[in-house]
C-alpha positions in Angstrom: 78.0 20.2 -38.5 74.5 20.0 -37.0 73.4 23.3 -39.4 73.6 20.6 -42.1 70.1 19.1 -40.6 67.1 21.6 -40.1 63.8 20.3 -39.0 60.6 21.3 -40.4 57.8 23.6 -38.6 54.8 21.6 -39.2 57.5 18.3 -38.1 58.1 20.3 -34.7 54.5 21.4 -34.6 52.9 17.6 -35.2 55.5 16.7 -32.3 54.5 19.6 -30.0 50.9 18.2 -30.3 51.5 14.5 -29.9 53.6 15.4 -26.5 50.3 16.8 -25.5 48.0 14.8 -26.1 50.1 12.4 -24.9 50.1 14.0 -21.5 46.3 14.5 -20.9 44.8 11.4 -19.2 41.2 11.0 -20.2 39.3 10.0 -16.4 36.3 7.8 -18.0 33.1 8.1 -15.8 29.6 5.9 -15.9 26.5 7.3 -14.5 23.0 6.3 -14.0 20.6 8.8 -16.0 18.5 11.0 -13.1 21.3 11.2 -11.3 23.3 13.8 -9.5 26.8 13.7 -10.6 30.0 15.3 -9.7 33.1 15.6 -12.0 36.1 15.4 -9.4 39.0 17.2 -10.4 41.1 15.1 -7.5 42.8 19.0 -6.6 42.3 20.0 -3.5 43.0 23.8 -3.4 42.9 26.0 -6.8 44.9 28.9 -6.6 42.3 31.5 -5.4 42.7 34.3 -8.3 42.5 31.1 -11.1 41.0 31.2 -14.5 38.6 28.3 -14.7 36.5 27.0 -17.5 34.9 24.4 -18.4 34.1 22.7 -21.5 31.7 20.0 -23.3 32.7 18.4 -26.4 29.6 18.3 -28.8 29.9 16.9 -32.9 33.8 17.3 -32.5 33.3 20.9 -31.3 34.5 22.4 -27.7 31.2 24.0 -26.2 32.5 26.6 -23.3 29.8 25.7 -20.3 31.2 27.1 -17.1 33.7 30.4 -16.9 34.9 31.6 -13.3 37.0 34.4 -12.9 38.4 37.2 -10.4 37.5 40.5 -11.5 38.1 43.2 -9.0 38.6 40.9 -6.2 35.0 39.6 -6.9 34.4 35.9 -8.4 32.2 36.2 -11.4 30.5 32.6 -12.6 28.7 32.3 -15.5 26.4 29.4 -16.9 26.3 28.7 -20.2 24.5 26.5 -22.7 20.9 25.1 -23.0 21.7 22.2 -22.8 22.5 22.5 -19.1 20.5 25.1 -18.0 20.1 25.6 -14.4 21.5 21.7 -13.6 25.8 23.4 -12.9 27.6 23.7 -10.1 31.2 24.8 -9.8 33.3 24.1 -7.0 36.2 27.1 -7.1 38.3 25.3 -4.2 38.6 21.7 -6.4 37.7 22.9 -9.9 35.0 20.3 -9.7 31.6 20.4 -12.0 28.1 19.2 -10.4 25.5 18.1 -13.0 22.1 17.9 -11.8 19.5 15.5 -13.3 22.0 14.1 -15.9 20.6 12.5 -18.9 22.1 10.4 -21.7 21.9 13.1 -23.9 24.5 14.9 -21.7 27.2 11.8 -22.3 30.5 13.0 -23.8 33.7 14.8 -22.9 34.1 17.0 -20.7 37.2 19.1 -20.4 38.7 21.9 -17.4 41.3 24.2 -18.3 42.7 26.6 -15.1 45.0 29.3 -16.0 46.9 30.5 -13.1 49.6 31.9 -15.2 50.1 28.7 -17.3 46.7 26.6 -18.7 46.7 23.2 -17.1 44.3 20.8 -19.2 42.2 18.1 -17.8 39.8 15.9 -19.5 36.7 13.4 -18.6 34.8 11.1 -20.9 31.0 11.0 -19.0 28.7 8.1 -20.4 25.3 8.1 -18.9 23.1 4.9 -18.9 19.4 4.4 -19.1 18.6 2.2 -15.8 17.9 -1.1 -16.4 14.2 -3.1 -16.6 13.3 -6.1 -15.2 13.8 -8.9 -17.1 10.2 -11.4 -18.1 10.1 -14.6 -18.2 7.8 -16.9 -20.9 6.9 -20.1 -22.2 8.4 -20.6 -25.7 5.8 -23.3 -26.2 2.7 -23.0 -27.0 0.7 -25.6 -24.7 1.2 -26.2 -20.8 1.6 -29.8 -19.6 3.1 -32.0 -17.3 5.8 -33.6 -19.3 8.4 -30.5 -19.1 10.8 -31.5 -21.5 7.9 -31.3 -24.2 6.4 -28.6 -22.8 8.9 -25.9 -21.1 10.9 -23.9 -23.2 11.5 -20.7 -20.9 12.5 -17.5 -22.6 14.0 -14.6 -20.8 13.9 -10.3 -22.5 14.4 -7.5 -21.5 14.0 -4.0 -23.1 17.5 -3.3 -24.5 19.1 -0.1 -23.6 23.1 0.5 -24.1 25.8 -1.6 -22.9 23.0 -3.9 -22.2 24.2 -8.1 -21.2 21.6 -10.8 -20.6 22.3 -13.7 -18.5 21.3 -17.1 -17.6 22.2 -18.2 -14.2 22.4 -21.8 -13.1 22.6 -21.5 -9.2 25.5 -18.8 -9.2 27.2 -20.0 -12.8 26.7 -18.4 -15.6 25.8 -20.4 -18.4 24.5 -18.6 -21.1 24.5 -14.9 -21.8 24.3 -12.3 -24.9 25.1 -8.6 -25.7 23.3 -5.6 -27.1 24.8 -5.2 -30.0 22.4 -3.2 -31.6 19.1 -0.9 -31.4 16.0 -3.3 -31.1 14.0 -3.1 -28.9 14.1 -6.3 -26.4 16.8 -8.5 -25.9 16.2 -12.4 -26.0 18.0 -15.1 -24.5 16.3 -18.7 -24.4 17.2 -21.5 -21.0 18.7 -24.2 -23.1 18.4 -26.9 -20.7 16.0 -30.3 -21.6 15.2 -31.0 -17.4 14.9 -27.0 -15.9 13.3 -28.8 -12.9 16.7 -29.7 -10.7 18.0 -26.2 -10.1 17.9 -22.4 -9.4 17.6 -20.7 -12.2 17.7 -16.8 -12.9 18.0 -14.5 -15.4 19.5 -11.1 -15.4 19.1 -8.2 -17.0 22.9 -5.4 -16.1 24.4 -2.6 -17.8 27.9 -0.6 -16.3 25.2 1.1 -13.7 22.4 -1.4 -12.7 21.0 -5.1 -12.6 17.9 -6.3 -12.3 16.8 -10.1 -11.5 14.0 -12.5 -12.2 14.2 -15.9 -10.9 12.5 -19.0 -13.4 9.3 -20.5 -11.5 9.2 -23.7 -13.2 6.1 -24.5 -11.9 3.9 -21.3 -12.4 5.6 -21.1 -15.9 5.2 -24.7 -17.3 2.3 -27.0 -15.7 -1.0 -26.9 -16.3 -3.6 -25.9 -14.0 -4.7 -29.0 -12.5 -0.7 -29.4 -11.0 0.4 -26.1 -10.8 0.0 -26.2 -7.1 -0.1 -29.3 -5.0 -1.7 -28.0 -2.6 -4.4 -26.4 -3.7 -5.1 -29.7 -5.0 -5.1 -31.5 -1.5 -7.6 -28.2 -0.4 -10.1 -29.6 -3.0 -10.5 -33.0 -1.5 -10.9 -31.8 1.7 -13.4 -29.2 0.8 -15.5 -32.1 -1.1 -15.0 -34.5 1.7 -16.9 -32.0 4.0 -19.8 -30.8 1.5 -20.6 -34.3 0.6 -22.0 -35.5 4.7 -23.4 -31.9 5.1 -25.5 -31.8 2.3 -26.6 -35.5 3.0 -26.9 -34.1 7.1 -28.8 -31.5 5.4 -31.2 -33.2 3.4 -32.4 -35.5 6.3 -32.6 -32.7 8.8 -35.3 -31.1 6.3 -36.9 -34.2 6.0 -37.3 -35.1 9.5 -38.2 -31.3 10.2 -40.8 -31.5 7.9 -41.9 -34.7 9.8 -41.7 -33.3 13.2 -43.6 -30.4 12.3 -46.9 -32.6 11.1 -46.4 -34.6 14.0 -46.3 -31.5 16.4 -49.6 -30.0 15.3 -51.1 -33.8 16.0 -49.1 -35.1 19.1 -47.8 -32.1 20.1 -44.6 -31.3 21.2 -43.8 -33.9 23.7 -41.1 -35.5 21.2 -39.5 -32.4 20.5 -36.5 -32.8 22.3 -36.2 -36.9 21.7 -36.1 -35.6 17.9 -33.2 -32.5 18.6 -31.0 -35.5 20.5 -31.7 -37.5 17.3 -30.4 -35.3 15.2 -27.8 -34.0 17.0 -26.5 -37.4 17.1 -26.2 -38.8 13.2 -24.7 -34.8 12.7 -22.0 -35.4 15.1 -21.7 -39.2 14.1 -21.3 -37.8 9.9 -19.3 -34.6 10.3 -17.8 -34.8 13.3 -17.8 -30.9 14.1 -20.1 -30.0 17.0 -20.5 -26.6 15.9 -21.3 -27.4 12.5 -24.2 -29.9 14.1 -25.9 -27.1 16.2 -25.4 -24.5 13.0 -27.5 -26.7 11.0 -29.7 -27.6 13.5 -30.8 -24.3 14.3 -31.3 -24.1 10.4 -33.5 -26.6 10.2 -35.8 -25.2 13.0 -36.1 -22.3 11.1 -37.7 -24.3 8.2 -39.9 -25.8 10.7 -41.2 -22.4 12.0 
C-alpha cells in the first residue's frame, strides 16, 4: 500500500536541511569596538580528545579561524587568518573564543563545530559598535538676545555612527528623538519648545553599547553678554563703586602732597603729621577701608619725596 507513495531525494534532502537549521540557535552578541571579548560557549567541560574549530562567516563564505586537536596525546592549536592575527584565544575546557582589540570590521557570524564522534554546531552573530561621541549643543538662530522665544532655537548633533538614536529629554521624559538611518555624517535633532527656560533639558547621544550626555545651558546658549551672568553684572557695580572715591581720594592726596611739600621747604615740617591725620581722615570717611587709606597714603609720600 504505502510503496504506491515514494518521496523524492532532493524532498528528503531540503527537509533534512530545514530540521537543521531549525535546530541551531543563533546567540546574538553587541560589543564596544577596542574591546576584549569572549564568545561563551555556555559548556562547561569539552570532552578532552574533542575536535574543535572555529569559524567566521565572511561574503557568505565560512572562513576556518581556530583548529584544536589531539594528536598523539598532545593538543595542537592553530591560528588562522589575517584578519585576526595574534588577537585569539581558545578555551579547550568551554570551547570558548577570546577576541582581543575587536573592531567593527570583525562583526559577523561566528560559528563552533566540536566533533567528539558526532559534530555538534553552534553559532553567534557578533556586532561591534563604534563608541559613541558627545553630543553639541547650538543656537539655531543667528543673533543672541534677551527675548528667548525670538532668539533660542537650540540644536543638538552628534557624529552618527551605527544603530545610532538621538534624544531630547524634558526632566526624565523623552520628548523627541530620531534614528540613524543612514551614512551622514552628524545626526540632528532640534528642542521644539517656544519657553526652554522652565526645565531640565538634555540631549543624548546612545547606540546598543554606550551613551553620552549633554545638558542645554539656556543661559550660556541664548543671552547676550550683558545678562549672561547676573552676577558678574552685580561684580561690576561694585568694582565702579570702589574706583570712583579712590581715584577722587587719589587725586586730592596728590594735590595736597604737592602742597605740603612747598610748604615743608618754607615752614618746615611742623605740620607734617596735622596733614597725615587729615588725610587719613576724608580716606577713611570716602572708602571706608583702613587699609586701603594707609596704602595710598604711603603712595602719596612717595610723590612727595
Amino acid at each position: 500500500m504505502f510503496s504506491e507513495y515514494r518521496i523524492h531525494p532532493a524532498l528528503l534532502l531540503l527537509l533534512y536541511c530545514l530540521l537543521c537549521s531549525a535546530g541551531e540557535e543563533v546567540v546574538r552578541l553587541q560589543e564596544l569596538e577596542g574591546n576584549t571579548v569572549t564568545i561563551h560557549t555556555g559548556l562547561t567541560g569539552v570532552q578532552s580528545d574533542a575536535h574543535i574549530l572555529w569559524f567566521y562567516r565572511s561574503e557568505n563564505t565560512d572562513i576556518k579561524i581556530v583548529n584544536s586537536l589531539i594528536i598523539r596525546g598532545e593538543i595542537i592549536t592553530d591560528y588562522y587568518s589575517e584578519r585576526f592575527r595574534d588577537r585569539l584565544q581558545l578555551n579547550r575546557t568551554s570551547g570558548s573564543l577570546t577576541i582581543r582589540n575587536i573592531s567593527r570590521e570583525d562583526s559577523g557570524v561566528y560559528k563552533l563545530h566540536i566533533i567528539t564522534g558526532i559534530s555538534s554546531v553552534w553559532s553567534f552573530s557578533v556586532d561591534v559598535y563604534a563608541p559613541v561621541l558627545k553630543p553639541v549643543i547650538r543656537n539655531q538662530a543667528e543673533k543672541r538676545s534677551v527675548s528667548l522665544r525670538e532668539s533660542c532655537s537650540p540644536l543638538c548633533s552628534v557624529e552618527n555612527v551605527k544603530d545610532l538614536s538621538l534624544s531630547w529629554y524634558e526632566e526624565k521624559e523623552r520628548i523627541s528623538s530620531i534614528n540613524s538611518s543612514d551614512s551622514s555624517e552628524r545626526l540632528y535633532l532640534p528642542l521644539n519648545k517656544t519657553d526652554p527656560n522652565n526645565s531640565t533639558y538634555t540631549c543624548v547621544a546612545a547606540n546598543p553599547v554606550s551613551t553620552q550626555t549633554t545638558q542645554l545651558n539656556i543661559t550660556v546658549l541664548c543671552f547676550i553678554n550683558t545678562v549672561r551672568n547676573p552676577n558678574e553684572a552685580g561684580r561690576m557695580k561694585l568694582l565702579v563703586a570702589v574706583l570712583i572715591p579712590v581715584l577722587i581720594v587719589g587725586l586730592l592726596l596728590v594735590f595736597i602732597a604737592r602742597v605740603w611739600k612747598k610748604k615743608s621747604k618754607q615752614q618746615g615740617e611742623k605740620h607734617i603729621f596735622s596733614i597725615y591725620l587729615l588725610i587719613f581722615i576724608i580716606c577713611d570717611l570716602v572708602c571706608d577701608r583702613v587699609f586701603l587709606c594707609t596704602s595710598i597714603i604711603y603712595c602719596s609720600l612717595l610723590l612727595c619725596l
